[in-house]
C-alpha positions in Angstrom: -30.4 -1.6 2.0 -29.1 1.3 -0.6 -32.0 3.5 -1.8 -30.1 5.4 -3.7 -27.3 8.6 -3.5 -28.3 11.1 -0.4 -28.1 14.6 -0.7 -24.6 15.6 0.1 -24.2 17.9 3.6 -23.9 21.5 3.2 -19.8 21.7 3.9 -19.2 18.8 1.7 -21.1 20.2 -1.9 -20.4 18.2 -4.8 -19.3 20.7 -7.6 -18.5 17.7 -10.0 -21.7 16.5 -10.4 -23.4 17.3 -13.7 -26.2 15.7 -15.6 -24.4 14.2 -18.1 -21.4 12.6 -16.1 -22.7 9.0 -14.7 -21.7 6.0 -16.9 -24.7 4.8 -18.6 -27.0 6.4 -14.9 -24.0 5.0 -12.4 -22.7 7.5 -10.2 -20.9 7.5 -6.6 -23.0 8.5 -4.0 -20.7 11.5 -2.8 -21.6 11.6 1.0 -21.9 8.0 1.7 -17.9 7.9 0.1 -17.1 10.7 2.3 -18.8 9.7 5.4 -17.5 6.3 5.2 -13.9 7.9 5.2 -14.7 9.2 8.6 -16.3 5.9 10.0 -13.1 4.2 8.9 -10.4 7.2 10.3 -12.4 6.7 13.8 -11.2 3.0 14.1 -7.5 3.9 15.5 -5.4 2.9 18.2 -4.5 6.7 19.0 -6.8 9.5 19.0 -6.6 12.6 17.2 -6.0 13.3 13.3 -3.5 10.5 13.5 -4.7 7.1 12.5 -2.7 3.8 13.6 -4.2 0.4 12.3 -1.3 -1.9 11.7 -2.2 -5.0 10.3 -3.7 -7.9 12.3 -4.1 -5.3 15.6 -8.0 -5.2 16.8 -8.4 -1.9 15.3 -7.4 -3.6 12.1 -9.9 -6.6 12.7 -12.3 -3.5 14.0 -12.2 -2.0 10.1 -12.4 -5.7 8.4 -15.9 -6.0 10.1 -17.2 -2.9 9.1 -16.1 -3.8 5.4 -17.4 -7.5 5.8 -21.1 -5.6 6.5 -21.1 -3.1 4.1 -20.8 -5.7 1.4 -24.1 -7.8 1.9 -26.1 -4.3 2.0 -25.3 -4.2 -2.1 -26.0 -7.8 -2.7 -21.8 -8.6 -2.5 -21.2 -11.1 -1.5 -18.2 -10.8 1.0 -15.5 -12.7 2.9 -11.9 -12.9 4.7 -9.5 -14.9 3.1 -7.3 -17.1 5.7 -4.3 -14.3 5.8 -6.8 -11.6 6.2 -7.7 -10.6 3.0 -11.3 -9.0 2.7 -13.1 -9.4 -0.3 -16.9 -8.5 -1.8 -17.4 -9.7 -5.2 -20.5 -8.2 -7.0 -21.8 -10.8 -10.1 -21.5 -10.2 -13.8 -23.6 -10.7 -16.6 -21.2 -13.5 -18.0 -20.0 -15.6 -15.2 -17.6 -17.4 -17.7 -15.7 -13.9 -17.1 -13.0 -13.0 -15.0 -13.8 -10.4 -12.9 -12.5 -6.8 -12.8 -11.2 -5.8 -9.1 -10.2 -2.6 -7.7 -9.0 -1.7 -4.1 -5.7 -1.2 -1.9 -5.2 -1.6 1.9 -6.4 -1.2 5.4 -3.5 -1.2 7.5 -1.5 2.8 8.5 1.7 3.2 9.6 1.7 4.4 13.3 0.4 7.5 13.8 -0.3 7.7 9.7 -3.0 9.2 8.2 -7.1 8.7 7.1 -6.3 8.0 3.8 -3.3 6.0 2.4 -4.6 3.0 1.1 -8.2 3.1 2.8 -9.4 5.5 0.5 -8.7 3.0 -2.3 -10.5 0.4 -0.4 -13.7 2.5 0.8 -14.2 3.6 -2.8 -13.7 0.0 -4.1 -16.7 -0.9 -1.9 -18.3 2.4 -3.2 -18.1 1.4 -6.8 -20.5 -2.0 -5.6 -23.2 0.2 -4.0 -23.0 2.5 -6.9 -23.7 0.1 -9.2 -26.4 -1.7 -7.1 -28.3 1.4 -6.4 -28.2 2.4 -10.2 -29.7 -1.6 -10.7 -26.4 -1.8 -13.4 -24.9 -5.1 -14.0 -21.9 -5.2 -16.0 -20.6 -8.2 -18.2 -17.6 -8.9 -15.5 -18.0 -9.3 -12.2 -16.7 -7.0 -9.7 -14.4 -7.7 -7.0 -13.4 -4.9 -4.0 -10.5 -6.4 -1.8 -8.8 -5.0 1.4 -5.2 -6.1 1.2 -3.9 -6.9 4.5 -0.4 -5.8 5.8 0.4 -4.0 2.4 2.7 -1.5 4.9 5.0 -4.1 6.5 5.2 -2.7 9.9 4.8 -5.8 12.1 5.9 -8.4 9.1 7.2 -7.7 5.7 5.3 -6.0 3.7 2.3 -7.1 1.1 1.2 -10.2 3.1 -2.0 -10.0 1.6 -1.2 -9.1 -2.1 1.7 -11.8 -2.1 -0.8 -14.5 -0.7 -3.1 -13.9 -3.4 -0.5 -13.5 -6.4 0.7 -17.2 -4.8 4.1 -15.8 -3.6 3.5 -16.1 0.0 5.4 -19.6 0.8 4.2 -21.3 4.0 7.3 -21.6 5.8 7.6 -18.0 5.6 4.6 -18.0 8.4 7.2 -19.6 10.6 9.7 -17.2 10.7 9.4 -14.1 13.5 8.8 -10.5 12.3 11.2 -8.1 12.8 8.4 -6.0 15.2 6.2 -8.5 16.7 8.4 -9.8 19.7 9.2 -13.6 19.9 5.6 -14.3 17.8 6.2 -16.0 14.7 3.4 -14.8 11.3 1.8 -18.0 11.8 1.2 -16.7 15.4 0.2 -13.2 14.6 -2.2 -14.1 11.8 -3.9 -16.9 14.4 -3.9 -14.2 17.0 -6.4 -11.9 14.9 -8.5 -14.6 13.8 -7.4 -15.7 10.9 -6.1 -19.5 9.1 -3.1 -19.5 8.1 -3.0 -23.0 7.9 -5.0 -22.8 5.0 -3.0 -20.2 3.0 -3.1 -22.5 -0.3 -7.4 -21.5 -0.2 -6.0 -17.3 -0.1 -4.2 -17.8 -4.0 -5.9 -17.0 -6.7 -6.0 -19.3 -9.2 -7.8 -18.1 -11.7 -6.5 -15.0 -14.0 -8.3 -11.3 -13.6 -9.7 -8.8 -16.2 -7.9 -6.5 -15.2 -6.8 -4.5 -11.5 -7.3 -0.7 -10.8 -6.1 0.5 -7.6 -6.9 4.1 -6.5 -4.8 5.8 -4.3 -3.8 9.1 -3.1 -0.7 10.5 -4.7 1.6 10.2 -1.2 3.8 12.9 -3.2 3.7 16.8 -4.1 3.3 16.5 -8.0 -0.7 16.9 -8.7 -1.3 19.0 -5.7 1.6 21.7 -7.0 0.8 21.4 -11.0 -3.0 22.1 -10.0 -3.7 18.7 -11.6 -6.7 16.3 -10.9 -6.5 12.6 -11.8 -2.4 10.8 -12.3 -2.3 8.5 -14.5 0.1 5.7 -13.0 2.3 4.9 -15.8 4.8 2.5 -13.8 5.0 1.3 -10.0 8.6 1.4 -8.3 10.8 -1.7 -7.7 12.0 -1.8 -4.1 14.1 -3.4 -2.5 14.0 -3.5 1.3 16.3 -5.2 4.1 17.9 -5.3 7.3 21.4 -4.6 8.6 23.3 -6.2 11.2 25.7 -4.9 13.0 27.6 -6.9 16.0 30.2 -4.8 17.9 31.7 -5.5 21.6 29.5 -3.2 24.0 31.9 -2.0 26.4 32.1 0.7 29.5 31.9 4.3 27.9 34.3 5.7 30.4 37.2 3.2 30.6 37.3 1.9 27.2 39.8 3.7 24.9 38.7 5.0 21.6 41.5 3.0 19.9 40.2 -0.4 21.1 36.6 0.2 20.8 34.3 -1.9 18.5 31.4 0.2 18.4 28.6 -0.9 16.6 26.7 2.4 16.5 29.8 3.9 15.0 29.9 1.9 11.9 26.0 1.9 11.5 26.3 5.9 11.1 28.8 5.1 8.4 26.2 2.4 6.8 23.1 5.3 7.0 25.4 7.3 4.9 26.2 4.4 2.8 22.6 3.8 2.4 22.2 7.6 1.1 24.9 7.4 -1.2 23.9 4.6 -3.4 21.1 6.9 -4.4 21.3 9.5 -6.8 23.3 9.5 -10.9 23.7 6.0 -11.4 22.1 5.0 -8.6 19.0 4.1 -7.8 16.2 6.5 -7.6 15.7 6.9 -3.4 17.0 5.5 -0.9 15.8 5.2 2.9 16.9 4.1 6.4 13.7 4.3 8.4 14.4 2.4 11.3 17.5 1.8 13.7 17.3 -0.3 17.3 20.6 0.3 19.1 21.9 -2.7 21.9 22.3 -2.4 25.0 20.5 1.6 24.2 22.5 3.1 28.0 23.7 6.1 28.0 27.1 5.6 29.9 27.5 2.1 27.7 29.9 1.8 24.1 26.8 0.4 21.8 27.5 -3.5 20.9 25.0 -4.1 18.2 22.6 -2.2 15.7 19.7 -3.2 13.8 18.6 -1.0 10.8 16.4 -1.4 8.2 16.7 0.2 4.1 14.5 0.7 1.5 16.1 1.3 -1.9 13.9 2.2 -5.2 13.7 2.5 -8.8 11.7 1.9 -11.9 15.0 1.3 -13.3 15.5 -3.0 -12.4 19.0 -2.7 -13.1 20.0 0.0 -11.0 17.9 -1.4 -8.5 20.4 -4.5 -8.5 23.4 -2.6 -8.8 22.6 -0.1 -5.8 22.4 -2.9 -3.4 25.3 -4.4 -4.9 26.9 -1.5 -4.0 25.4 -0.9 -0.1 27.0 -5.0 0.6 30.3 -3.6 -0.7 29.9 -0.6 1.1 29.0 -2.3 4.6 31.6 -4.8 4.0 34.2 -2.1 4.3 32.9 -0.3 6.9 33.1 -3.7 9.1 36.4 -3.9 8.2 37.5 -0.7 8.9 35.5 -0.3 12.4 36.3 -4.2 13.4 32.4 -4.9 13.2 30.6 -8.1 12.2 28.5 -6.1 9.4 25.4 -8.4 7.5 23.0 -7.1 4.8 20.0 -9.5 5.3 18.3 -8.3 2.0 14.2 -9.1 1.7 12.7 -10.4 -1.8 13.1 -7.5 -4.3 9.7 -6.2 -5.7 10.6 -5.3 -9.5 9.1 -2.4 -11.2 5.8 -2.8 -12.8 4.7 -0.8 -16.1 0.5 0.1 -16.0 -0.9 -1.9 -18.8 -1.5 0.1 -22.0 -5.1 -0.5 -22.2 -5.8 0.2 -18.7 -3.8 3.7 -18.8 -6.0 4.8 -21.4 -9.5 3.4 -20.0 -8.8 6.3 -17.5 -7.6 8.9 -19.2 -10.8 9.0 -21.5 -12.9 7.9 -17.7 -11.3 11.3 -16.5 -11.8 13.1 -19.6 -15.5 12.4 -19.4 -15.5 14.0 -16.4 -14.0 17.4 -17.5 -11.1 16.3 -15.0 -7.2 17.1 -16.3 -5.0 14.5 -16.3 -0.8 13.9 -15.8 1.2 10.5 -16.3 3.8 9.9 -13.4 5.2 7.5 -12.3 4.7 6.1 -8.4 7.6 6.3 -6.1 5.9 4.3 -3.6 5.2 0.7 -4.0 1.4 -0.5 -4.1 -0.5 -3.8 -3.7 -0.7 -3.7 -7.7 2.5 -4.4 -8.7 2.5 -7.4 -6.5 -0.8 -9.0 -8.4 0.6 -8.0 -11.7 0.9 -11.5 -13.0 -2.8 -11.9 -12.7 -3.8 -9.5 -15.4 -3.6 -5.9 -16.8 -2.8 -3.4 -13.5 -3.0 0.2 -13.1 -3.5 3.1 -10.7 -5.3 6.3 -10.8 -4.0 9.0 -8.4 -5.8 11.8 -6.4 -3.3 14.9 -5.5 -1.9 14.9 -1.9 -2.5 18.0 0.0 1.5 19.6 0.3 2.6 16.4 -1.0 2.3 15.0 2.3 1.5 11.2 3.6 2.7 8.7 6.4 1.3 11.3 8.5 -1.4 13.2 10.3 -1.8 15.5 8.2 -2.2 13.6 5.2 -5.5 15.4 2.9 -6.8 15.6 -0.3 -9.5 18.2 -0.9 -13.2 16.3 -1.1 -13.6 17.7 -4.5 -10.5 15.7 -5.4 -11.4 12.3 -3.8 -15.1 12.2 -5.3 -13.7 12.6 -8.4 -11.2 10.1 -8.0 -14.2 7.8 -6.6 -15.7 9.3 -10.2 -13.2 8.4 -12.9 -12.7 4.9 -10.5 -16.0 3.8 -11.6 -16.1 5.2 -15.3 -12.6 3.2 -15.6 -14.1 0.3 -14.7 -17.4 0.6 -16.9 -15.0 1.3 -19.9 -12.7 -1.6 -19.1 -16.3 -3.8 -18.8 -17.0 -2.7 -22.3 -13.8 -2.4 -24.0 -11.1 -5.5 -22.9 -11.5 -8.1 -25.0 
């Protein structure tokens, strides 16, 4: 049972609190946010500063449980949808309403760090005990979720977010992803306890009041301009995908140069290919983060390659036209090496603009709390933009220590994250007062 905010420990003081911040007597309980960071960044399947919790894993199922208890302790009540999901809903005044919902993911890239996407998720659940311990209904209901497999390490990526927008088509769950061995997603998803034979019961079906997802920045903007709170003003399209390429392997020794077909050759050519559609013209960034070489022997001429790429831009129509340009690319580089090249691209996510009215709801949340504020856009794509056509979306970004995430040392001062935690809640209690 929450009694109410506990003193803050002596190395973590709180120099944001003042008397007149809370919305209407709500206010995050500082150490609980904090100390529940911690609980979650011990649940990892390697020790150390690095955290790895890919979706589905039992370290994954490990966090979903503490989540699913934390929610009955603030009268939400709380449940896993049948593709993993986790969800506490805390009532409204007006349950004609739809509710307002805040929170991002549990699942890490290996050997990532404490805080992408859990620290949106921990201070979702936050903003329920807040308002429970403050006794503060508000006219909407509230809804924290945990997003499962919002990375896309062992499946493509926003499982969870795409099951609840109702984009995640069932035969999909048949097919095998690219990192979980013969297994198909049905198979994973059954393997960690979940139903994905009832995936139609994971859509939402009703609209939302509105979605706020806080996140840290993953990027070096706030942290260098000394700036507190971003205010998300569009999420990245992306566009992911595989590579293929099929060669001849062959003995490294006795095969001339001339007659070779080497696959690992031509995927070189396709990484540079992959940077070059990038830049004026191009799209905004553009990644290969993942290559898996055939046979892989040292004394052997390579006979196939699988890569992945990421391409992004706020900009839809570049988007299009840089992977336009990679097939046309690949398709010469085939041709020229005598490789079997094929770009397998995955469903494009298309940039999403934060709604007007939810922007503003947290610039005046953050100016209520004396906390400067910058309008950026997010390079990195977010559980938000999938939900978009639920309802009005936005984000709130935190600064990023050195501008660095995916990684170990991934931090955010604590000053920075209770306010976050801070202009979270206000945003909400404005958005409670003001949509229409």
């Amino acid at each position: 049972m929450v009694t109410g905010p506990v003193p803050l420990p002596v190395d973590r003081t709180d120099p944001l609190r003042r008397s007149d911040d809370p919305p209407a007597g709500v206010d995050v309980d500082g150490g609980r946010l904090l100390s529940r960071l911690d609980e979650m960044a011990a649940i990892s399947a390697t020790p150390g500063p690095a955290v790895t919790r890919v979706a589905w894993s039992p370290e994954w199922r490990a966090a979903a449980e503490v989540l699913h208890d934390w929610g009955p302790r603030v009268g939400a009540r709380c449940w896993m949808d049948p593709v993993g999901n986790v969800i506490a809903e805390y009532p409204g005044s007006d349950s004609r309403l739809p509710p307002l919902v805040t929170g991002s993911h549990l699942d890490t890239v290996p050997g990532g760090g404490h805080l992408d996407g859990t620290y949106g998720v921990v201070a979702a659940w936050e903003v329920l005990a807040s308002l429970a311990a403050a006794g503060r209904v508000l006219r909407h209901p509230v809804r924290a979720v945990a997003f499962v497999n919002e990375e896309g390490v062992v499946a493509p990526p926003y499982t969870g977010s795409r099951a609840v927008a109702g984009l995640l088509e069932s035969d999909e769950l048949d097919q095998q992803p690219s990192a979980a061995g013969s297994r198909s997603l049905r198979a994973l998803l059954e393997s960690a306890g979940c139903q994905p034979a009832a995936l139609d019961r994971a859509r939402w079906t009703q609209p939302v009041a509105a979605f706020v997802e806080l996140h840290v920045e993953q990027g070096p903007v706030l942290d260098q301009g000394g700036v507190s709170i971003g205010v998300v003003a569009a999420v990245t399209g992306q566009q992911r995908g595989r590579v293929r390429i099929r060669g001849q392997a062959n003995h490294a020794g006795t095969t001339p140069i001339s007659m070779r077909h080497d696959a690992l050759v031509a995927a070189a050519e396709v990484v540079l290919a992959v940077r070059a559609v990038s830049g004026p013209g191009g799209c905004d960034v553009s990644t290969v983060g993942r290559l898996d070489v055939g046979p892989n022997v040292a004394n052997v001429v390579p006979g196939e390659v699988d890569m992945t790429f990421d391409l992004r831009s706020t900009d839809p129509r570049r988007l299009s036209a840089a992977l336009s340009d990679l097939v046309r690319r690949a398709e010469q580089i085939g041709a020229a090496r005598r490789v079997e090249v094929t770009v397998d691209p995955l469903p494009p996510t298309a940039p999403v603009p934060a709604d007007p009215l939810v922007r503003e709801a947290v610039r005046r949340a953050a100016t209520s709390h004396g906390l400067p504020t910058l309008s950026l856009a997010s390079g990195a794509g977010h559980d938000c933009a999938i939900v978009a056509g639920l309802g009005p979306v936005g984000m709130i970004f935190v600064p990023s220590t050195g501008g660095i995430s995916h990684h170990c040392s991934e931090s955010t001062p604590p000053r920075d994250l209770l306010g976050g935690a801070r202009v979270l809640l206000s945003t909400l209690v404005d958005l409670d007062r003001t949509l229409p």
